[in-house]
C-alpha positions as CSV (number, residue, x, y, z in Angstrom):
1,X,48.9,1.6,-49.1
2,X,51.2,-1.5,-48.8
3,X,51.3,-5.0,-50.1
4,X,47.8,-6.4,-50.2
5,X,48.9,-9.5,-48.8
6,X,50.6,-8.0,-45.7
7,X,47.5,-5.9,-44.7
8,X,45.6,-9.1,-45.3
9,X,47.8,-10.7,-42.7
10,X,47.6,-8.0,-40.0
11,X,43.6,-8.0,-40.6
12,X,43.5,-11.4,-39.7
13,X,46.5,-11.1,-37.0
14,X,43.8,-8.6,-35.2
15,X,40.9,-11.0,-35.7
16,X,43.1,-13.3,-33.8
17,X,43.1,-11.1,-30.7
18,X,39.7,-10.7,-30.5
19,X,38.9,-12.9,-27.3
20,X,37.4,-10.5,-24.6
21,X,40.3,-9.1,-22.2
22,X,39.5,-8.5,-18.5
23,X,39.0,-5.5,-17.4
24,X,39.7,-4.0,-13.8
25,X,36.7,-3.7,-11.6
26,X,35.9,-1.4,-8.7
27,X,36.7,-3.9,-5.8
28,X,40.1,-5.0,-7.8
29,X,41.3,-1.8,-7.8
30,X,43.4,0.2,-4.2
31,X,42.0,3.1,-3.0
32,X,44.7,6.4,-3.2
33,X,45.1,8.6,0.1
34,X,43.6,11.6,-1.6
35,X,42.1,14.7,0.0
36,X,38.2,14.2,-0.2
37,X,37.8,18.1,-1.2
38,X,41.4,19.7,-1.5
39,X,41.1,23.2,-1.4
40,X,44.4,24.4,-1.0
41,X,44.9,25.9,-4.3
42,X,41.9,27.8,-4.3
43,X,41.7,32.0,-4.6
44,X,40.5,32.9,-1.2
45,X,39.2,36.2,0.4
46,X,39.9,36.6,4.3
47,X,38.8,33.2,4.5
48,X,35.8,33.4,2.6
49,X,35.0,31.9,-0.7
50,X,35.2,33.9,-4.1
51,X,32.5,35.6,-5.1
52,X,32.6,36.1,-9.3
53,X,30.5,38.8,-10.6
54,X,29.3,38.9,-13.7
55,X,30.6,37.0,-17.1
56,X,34.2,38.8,-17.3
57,X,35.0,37.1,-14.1
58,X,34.1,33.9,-14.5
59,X,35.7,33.2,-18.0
60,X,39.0,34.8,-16.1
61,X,38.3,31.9,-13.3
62,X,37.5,29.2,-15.6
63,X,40.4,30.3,-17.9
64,X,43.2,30.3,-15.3
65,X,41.3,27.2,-13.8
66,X,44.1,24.5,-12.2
67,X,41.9,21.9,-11.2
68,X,42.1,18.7,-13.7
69,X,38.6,18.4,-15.4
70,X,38.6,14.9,-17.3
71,X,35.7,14.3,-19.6
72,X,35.7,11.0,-20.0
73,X,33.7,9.8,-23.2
74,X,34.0,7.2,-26.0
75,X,35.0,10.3,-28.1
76,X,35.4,14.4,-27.6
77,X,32.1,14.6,-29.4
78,X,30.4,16.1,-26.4
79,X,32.2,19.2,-25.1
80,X,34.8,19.3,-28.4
81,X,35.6,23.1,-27.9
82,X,35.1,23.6,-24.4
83,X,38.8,23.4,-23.3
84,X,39.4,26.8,-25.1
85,X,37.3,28.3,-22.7
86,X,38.6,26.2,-19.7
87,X,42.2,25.4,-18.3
88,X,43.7,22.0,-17.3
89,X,40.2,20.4,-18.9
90,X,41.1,17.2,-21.2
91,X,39.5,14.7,-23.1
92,X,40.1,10.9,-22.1
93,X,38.7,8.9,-24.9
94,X,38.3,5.4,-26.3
95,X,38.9,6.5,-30.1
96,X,41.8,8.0,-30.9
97,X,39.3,10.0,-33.8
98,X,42.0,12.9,-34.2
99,X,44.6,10.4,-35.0
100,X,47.0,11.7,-32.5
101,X,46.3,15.3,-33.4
102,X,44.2,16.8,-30.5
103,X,46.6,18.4,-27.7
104,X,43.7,18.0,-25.3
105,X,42.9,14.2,-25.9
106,X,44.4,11.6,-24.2
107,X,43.6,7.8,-25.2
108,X,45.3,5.3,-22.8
109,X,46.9,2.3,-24.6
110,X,44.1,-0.5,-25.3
111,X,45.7,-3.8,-24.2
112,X,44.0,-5.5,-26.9
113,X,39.8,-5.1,-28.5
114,X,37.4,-4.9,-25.1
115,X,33.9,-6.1,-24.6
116,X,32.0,-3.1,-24.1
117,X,27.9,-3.7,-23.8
118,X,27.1,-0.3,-23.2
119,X,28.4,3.5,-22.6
120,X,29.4,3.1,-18.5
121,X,31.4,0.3,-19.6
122,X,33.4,2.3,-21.4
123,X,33.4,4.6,-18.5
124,X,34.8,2.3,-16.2
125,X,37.2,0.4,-18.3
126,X,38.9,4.6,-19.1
127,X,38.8,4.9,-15.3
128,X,40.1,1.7,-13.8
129,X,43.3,1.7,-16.6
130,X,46.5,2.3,-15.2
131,X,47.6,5.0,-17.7
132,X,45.1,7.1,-16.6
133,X,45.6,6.5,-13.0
134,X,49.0,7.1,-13.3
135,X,48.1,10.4,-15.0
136,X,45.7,11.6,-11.9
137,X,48.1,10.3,-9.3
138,X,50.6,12.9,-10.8
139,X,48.2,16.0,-10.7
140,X,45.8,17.7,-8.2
141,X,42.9,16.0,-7.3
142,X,40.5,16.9,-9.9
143,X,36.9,16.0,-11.4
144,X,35.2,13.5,-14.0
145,X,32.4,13.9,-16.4
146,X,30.8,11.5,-18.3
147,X,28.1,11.0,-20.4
148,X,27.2,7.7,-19.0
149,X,28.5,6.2,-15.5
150,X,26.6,4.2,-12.8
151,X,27.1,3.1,-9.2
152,X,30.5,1.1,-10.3
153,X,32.1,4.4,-12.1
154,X,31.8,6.5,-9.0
155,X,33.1,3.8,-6.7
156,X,36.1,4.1,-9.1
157,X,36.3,7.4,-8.6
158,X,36.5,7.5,-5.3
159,X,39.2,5.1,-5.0
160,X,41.2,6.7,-7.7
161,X,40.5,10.1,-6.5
162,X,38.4,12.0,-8.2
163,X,35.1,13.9,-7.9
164,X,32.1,13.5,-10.1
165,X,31.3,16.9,-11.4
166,X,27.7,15.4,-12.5
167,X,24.4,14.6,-10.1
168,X,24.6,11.2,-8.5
169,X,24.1,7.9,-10.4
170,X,21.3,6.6,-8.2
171,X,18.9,10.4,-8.8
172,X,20.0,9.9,-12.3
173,X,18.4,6.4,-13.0
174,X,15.2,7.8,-11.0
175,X,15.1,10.5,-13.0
176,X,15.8,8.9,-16.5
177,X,12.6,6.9,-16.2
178,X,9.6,8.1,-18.9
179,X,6.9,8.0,-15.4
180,X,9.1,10.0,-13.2
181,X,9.8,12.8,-15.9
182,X,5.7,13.1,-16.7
183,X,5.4,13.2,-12.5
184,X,7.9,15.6,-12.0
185,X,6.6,17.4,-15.5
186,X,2.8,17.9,-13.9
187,X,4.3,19.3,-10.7
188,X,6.1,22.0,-12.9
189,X,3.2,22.6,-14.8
190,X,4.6,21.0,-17.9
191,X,2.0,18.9,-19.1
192,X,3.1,15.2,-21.4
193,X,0.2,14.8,-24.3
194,X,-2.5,12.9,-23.0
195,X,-1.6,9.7,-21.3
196,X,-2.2,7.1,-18.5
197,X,0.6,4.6,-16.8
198,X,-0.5,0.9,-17.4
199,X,0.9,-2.3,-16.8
200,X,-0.5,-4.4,-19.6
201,X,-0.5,-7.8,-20.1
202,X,-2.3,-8.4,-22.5
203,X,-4.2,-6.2,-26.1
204,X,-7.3,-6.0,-24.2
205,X,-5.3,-4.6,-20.5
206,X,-4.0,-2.3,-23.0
207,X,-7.1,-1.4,-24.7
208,X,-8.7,-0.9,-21.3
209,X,-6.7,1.1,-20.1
210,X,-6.8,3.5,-23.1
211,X,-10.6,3.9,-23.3
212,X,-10.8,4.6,-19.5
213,X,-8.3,7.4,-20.1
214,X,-10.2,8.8,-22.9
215,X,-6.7,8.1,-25.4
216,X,-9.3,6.3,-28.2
217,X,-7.4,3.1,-29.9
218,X,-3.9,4.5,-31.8
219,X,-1.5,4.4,-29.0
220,X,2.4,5.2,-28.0
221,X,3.6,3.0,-25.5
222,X,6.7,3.9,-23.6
223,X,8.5,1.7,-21.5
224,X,10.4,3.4,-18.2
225,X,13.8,3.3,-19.5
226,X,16.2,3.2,-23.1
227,X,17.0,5.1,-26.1
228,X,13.5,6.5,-26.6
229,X,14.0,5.1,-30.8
230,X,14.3,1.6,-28.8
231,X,11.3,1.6,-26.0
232,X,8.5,3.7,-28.0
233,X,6.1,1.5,-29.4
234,X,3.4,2.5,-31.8
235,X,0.2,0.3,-31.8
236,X,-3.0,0.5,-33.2
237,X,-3.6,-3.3,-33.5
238,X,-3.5,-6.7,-31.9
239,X,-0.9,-7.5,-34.4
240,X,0.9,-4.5,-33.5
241,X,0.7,-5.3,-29.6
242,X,1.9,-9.4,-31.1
243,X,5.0,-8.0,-32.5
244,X,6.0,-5.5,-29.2
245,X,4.6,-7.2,-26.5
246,X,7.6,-9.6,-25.9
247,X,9.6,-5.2,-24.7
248,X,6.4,-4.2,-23.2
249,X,4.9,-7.3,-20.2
250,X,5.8,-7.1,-16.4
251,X,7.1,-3.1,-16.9
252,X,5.0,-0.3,-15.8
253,X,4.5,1.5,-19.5
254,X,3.3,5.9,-20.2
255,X,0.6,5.1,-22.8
256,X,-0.4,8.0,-24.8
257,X,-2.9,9.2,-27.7
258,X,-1.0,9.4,-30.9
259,X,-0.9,13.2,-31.9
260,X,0.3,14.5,-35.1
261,X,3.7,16.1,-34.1
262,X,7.0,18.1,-34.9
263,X,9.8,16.5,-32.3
264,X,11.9,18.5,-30.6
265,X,15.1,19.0,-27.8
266,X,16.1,21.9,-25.7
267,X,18.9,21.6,-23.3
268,X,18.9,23.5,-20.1
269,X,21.0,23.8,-17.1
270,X,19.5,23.9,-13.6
271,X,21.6,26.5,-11.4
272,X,21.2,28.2,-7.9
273,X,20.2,30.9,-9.7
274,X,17.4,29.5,-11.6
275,X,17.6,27.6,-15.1
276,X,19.5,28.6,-18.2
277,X,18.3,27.3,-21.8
278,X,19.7,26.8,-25.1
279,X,18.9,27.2,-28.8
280,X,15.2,25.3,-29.6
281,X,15.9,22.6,-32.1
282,X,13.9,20.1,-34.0
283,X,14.7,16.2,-34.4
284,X,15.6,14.1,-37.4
285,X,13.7,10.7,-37.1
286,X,14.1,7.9,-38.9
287,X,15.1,8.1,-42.1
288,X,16.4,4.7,-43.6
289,X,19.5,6.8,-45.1
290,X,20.8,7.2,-41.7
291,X,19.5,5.2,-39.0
292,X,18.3,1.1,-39.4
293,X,15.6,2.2,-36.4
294,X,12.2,3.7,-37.0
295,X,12.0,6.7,-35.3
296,X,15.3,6.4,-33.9
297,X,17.3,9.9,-33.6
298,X,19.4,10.9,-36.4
299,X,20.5,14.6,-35.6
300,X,18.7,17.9,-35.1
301,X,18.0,21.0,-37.2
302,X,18.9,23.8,-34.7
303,X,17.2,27.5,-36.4
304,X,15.0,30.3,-34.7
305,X,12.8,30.2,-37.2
306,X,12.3,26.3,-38.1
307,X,9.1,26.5,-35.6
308,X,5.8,28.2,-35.9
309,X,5.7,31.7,-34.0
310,X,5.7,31.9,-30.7
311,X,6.2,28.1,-30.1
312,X,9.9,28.7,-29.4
313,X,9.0,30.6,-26.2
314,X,7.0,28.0,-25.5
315,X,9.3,25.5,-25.1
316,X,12.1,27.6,-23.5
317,X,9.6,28.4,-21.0
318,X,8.6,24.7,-20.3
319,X,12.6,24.0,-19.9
320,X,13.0,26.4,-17.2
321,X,10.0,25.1,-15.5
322,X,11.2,21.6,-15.8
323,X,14.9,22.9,-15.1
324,X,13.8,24.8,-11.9
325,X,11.7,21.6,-10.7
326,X,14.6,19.1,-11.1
327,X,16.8,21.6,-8.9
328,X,14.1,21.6,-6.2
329,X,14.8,17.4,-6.4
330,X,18.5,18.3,-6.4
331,X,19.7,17.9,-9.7
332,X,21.7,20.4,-10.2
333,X,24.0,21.0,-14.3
334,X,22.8,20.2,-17.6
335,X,20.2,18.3,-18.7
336,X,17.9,17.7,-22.0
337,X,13.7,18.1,-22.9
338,X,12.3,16.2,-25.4
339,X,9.2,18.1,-26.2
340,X,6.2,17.5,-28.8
341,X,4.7,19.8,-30.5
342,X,0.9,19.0,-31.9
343,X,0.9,20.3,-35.3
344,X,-2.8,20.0,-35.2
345,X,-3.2,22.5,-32.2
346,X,0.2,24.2,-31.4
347,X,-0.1,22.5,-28.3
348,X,3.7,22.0,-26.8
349,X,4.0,18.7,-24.6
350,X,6.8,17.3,-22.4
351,X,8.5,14.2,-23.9
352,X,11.3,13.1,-22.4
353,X,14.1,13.9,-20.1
354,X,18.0,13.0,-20.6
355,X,19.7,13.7,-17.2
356,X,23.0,14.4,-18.3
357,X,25.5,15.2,-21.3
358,X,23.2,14.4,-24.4
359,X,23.4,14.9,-28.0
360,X,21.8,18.1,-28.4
361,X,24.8,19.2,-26.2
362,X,27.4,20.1,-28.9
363,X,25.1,21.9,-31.0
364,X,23.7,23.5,-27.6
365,X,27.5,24.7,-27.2
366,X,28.1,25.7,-30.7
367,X,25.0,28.0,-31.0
368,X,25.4,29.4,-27.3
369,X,29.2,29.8,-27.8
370,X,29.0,31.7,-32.2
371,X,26.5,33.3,-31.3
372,X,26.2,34.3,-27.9
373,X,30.2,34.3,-26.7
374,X,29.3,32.1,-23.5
375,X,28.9,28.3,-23.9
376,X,26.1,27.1,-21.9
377,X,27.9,24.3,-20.5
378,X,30.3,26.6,-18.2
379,X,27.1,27.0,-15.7
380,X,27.6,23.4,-15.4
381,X,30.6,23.7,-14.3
382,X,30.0,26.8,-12.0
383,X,27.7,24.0,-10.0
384,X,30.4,21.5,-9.3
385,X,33.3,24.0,-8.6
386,X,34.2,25.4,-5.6
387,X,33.2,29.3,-6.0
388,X,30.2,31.8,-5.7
389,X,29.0,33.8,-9.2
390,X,26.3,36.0,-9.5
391,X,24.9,36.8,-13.4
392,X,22.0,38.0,-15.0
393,X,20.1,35.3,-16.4
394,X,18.0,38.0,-18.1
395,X,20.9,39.7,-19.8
396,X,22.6,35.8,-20.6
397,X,19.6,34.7,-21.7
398,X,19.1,36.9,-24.2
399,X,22.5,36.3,-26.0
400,X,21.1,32.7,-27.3
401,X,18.1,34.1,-29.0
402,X,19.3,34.8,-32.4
403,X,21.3,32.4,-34.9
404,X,21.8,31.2,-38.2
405,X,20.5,27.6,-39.3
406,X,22.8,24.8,-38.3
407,X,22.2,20.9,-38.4
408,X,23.7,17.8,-36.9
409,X,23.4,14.2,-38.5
410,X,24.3,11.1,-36.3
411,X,25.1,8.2,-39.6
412,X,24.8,4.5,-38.4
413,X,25.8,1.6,-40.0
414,X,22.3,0.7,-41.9
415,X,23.6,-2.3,-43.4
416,X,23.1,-6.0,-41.6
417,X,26.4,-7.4,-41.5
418,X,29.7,-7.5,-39.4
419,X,33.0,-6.3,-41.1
420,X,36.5,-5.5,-40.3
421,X,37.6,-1.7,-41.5
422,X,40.2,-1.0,-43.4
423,X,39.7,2.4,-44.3
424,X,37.9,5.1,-42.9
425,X,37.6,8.8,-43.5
426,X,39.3,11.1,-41.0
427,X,37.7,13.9,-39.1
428,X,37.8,17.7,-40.3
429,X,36.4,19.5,-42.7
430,X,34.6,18.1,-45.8
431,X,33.4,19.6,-48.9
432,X,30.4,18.8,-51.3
433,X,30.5,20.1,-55.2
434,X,27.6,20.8,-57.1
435,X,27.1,17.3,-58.2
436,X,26.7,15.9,-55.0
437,X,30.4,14.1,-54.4
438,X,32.1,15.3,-51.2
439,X,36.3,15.6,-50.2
440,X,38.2,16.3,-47.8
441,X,39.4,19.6,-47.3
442,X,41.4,20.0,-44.3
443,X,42.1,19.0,-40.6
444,X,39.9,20.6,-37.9
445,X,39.6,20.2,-34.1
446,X,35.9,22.1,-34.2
447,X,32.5,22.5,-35.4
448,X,33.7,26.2,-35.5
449,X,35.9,25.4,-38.6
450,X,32.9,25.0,-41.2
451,X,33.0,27.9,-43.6
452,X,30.2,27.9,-45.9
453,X,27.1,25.2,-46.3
454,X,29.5,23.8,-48.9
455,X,31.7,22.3,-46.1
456,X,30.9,20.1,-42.8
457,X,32.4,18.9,-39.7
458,X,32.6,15.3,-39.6
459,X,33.5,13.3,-36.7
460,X,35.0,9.5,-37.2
461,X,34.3,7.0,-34.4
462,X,35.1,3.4,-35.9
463,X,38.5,3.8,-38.0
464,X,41.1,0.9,-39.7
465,X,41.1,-2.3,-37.7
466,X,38.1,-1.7,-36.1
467,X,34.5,-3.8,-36.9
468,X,31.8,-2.1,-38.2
469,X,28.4,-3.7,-37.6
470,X,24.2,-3.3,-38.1
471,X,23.4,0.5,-35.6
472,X,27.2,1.7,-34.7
473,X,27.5,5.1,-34.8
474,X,30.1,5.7,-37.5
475,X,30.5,9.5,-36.8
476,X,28.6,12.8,-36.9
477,X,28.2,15.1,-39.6
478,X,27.4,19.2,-38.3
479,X,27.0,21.6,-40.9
480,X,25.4,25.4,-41.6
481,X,22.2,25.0,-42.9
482,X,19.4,22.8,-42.8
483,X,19.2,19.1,-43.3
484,X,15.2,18.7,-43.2
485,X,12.6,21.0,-45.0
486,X,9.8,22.0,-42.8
487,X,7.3,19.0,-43.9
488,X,9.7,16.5,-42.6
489,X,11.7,15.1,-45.5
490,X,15.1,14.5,-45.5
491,X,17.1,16.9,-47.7
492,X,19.2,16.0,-50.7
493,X,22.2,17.1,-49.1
494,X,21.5,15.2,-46.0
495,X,21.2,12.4,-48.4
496,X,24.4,13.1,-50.0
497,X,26.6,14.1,-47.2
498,X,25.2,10.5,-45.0
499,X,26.2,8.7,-48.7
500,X,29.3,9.9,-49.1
501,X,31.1,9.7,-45.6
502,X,29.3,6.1,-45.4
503,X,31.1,5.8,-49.0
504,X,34.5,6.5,-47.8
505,X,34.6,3.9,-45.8
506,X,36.4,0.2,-47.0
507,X,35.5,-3.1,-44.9
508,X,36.5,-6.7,-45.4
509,X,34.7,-9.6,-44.4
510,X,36.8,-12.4,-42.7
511,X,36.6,-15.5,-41.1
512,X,37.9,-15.0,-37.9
513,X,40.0,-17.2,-35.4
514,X,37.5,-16.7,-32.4
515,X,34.0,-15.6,-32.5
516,X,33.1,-12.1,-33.1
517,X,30.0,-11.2,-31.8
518,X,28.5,-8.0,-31.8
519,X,26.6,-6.8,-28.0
520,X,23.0,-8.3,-28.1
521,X,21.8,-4.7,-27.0
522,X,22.8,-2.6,-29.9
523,X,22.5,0.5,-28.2
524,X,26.3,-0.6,-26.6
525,X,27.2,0.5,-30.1
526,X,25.3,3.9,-29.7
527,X,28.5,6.5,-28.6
528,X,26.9,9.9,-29.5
């Protein structure tokens, strides 16, 4: 470990650099003379494009694919896996959470600690550095996916010289808001749980606006946009409305009648052949043993038989119709339903929508990919590439019906205080004993690598020399089996798993030669 004293001193030599460093914007940066579309290298048939038929073709196109695909994420979480099914694809992250060891993830040199308030910074600050500009320059033009990115990232883009394999910023931010997704949701003929769009000012605006609607007087308010664990509001009361009206005045809000409910996700993938879904899977809210946020997501359980019968179809049916409405509206790739289920009626409602790359994505692609040999996610790709397919949806379909029980859990710091790392456990496989107490096992690069329920994946974001702080995602825990019994309580071995990565980790607290502050919106620390 070293002399005490000397890691004290190169803790506080890193406190030391912690002043914000500038970071190259969009105008700043020169455009490159690239091709707009270069299709030179592409398979050709007298001059007409490439028509793949059926699934043996197109992993044999996506396999021998040249084209660089970047992902470009605060870590591989997302598509981890997906470059054994596709060529030239790599991973440009912010953490370095293999430690060097991934031969697919490249993490450009950080000129000292940034100033990140949310995921598209991250985005653009991956973009605009010159490692990875010098890496692009060197290759054929190729394409970018991100989680997160705005009108700045794809102006980057284009001058670097790369194409955004992901539906445009601008129909992204209209589609992410809670009152376009219930319009767009009635026109499919997915119905939201009963509900009226307000703009409240006061108890009694809201109040009014409830009765008239027929919602009676325990509400959910939903602001347009955010983390729905940040902008759902649950109000019953004036004092209620005192303590969340500060988030709610001067927006347009979805007010709805509380309903006794099981939340859920599906993800989907709108293509010209109609829409694809995954595995149905329920949410984890809230539990103070993982998240500091009531009702804020902690993971999913993802089983075929977690849900009552015939509710499953239900919800893969409202996905395509929601999937097949957002292609009409041009959004074309994946996306992910939030959907309700009313325990009181069976009822399925539409929640939410995530336009792009979510969380339920690398459980979407694990499921799709063990037990179905075809990752959902290469339809995505299909979308943005420049080639023809024709499949059977039918037959595809079909292969994601049936798997074993598998669960994710997303652990946050729950603690309210600010402190340097010093250790931190790496990713890979874990095991528990019988008593509860959990080791590591070996070095992994996927989810695939869990044996029995005894082991789990975990994946590190925050490691040594990096500040820990009140809602950061510290990593992601996937496992076989289930982490939440059917009446919603969290699991012992949820408990214990979230308890002992948390307890692997070592933090000092220092006074520091500048000012550390954490981002004022806490979801900048949300990477998952």
């Amino acid at each position: 470990m070293g002399n005490p004293m000397s890691i004290l001193c190169e803790l506080i030599r890193r406190l030391g650099q912690l002043l914000p460093r500038k970071r190259e914007r969009a105008d700043e940066l020169p455009s490159v003379d690239r091709p707009a579309d270069d299709t030179s290298d592409r398979e050709e048939t007298m001059g007409e494009k490439v028509k793949l038929k059926g699934l043996t073709e197109i992993f044999t196109y996506l396999r021998r694919n040249e084209t660089p695909i970047y992902v470009v994420t605060p870590t591989p979480f997302s598509l981890l896996g997906l470059d054994q099914w596709v060529g030239s694809l790599e991973f440009v992250n912010y953490f370095d959470i293999f430690d060097g060891a991934h031969p697919r993830v490249f993490v450009p040199t950080r000129p000292g600690p940034q100033a990140f308030n949310s995921m598209e910074d991250v985005a653009n600050y991956l973009v605009a550095h010159p490692e990875f500009r010098a890496r692009v320059n060197r290759r054929p033009r190729g394409k970018a996916i991100f989680v997160m990115f705005d009108e700045e990232t794809e102006e980057l883009c284009r001058k670097v010289g790369i194409d955004i394999a992901l539906p445009p910023a601008a129909l992204r931010t209209k589609l992410d808001s809670k009152i376009e997704t219930t319009r767009l949701g009635n026109e499919a003929g997915v119905g939201s749980a009963p509900n009226c769009f307000a703009e409240p000012s006061t108890y009694e605006d809201l109040c009014k606006a409830a009765t008239e609607a027929g919602l009676g007087s325990d509400l959910v308010v939903q602001t347009p946009y955010g983390d729905s664990g940040r902008t759902t509001f649950f109000i019953k009361s004036e004092a209620d409305w005192d303590r969340y009206k500060a988030k709610i005045i001067g927006q347009q809000t979805k007010v709805m009648k509380r309903i006794n409910h099981l939340p859920g996700t599906i993800e989907g993938c709108a293509t010209r052949h109609g829409t694809l879904v995954g595995p149905v899977m329920t949410d984890i809210t809230g539990f103070e043993e993982l998240t500091p946020y009531k009702g804020g997501w902690c993971g999913n359980d993802i089983s075929p038989t977690i849900l009552p019968a015939g509710v499953p179809d239900k919800v893969r049916e409202m996905a395509r119709k929601f999937g097949d409405r957002l292609y009409a509206e041009g959004y074309k790739g994946v996306f992910c339903v939030d959907f309700l289920l009313d325990t009181d009626t069976n009822e399925v409602y539409l929640g939410e929508l995530n336009p792009r790359v979510s969380g339920a994505t690398p459980p979407t692609n694990l499921i799709t990919t063990t037990y179905g040999g075809c990752p959902l996610f290469l339809f995505h790709l299909l979308e943005f590439m420049d080639v023809d397919y024709e499949v059977d949806l039918e037959e595809i379909q079909s292969r994601w019906t049936s798997y074993d029980h598998w669960s994710q859990l997303i652990l946050k710091q729950t603690e309210d205080k600010v402190e340097l790392i010093v250790e931190a456990p790496k990713s890979g496989i874990w095991r528990m004993d019988r008593d509860g107490n959990i080791s590591f096992v070996r070095p992994a690069l996927n989810i695939g690598s869990v044996g029995d329920e005894s082991e789990a994946f975990y994946l590190r974001v925050y490691g040594t020399g990096e500040y820990c702080y009140h809602g950061a995602d510290l990593g992601c825990i996937l496992a076989r089996g289930r982490m939440q019994s059917d009446a919603r309580e969290l699991q012992q071995r949820a408990k214990d798993w979230g308890a002992g990565i948390k307890g692997t980790f070592r933090s000092v607290s220092l006074q520091p030669v500048a000012p550390v502050n954490p981002p004022a919106d806490l979801a900048a620390g949300k990477w998952f």
